[in-house]
Residue, then its C-alpha position, 0 to 999 in steps of 0.5 A: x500500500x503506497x503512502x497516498x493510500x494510507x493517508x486516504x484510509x487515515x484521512x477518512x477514518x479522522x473524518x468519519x470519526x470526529x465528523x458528522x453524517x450529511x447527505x449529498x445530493x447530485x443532480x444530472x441530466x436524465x434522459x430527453x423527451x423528444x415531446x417536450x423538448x427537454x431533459x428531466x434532472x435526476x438526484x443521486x443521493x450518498x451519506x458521507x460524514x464531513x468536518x464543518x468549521x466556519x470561516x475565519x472572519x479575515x477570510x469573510x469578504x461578503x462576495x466570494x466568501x459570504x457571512x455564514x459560509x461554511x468550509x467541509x472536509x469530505x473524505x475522497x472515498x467514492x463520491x466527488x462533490x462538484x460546485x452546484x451540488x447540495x450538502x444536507x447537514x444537520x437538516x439544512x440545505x447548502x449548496x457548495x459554491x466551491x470545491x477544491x482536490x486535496x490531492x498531493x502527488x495527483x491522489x485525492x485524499x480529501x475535498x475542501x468544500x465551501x457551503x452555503x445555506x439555501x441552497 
């Protein structure tokens, strides 16, 4: 097992123990109906656990990151959150405005989401 490997497992083990369950929802194109001229989304749904900490009030600048913004550390096992995704934490509904691989030597072993409620 190389390094990255063991990081991704440590990494995950860290989340799931000192994070929380939340949900997250993907939406997709589904197929076209040539009757209406459109495309149904369709949501896929996975549990995961993250880590939400709040931004610290030198990185809140009211535009890109906004009052109430909050950052979540996803482990990189199986689901890749994208920006436009929902994250249902606690009960609440937060669309992730941005979402950065951390990812040494080109491995994902974590992802750094920022989240807003409302979403």
């Amino acid at each position: 097992m190389s390094f990255y490997s063991e990081l991704l497992l440590t990494t995950a083990r860290l989340i799931a123990d000192k994070g929380q369950a939340m949900t997250l929802v993907s939406t997709a194109p589904g197929a076209y109906d040539a009757a209406t001229g459109t495309a149904a989304e369709v949501e896929t749904t996975s549990s995961l656990s993250g880590v939400v900490v709040n931004y610290p009030a030198r990185e809140v600048d009211g535009t890109s990151v906004q009052r109430g913004d909050r950052k979540v550390l996803l482990a990189a096992e199986g689901v890749v959150p994208k920006i436009q995704d929902t994250l249902i934490i606690g009960g609440v509904r937060n669309k992730i405005i941005d979402c950065k691989a951390v990812s040494p030597a080109g491995i994902a072993v974590m992802y750094t989401a920022q989240a807003r409620a409302g979403g």
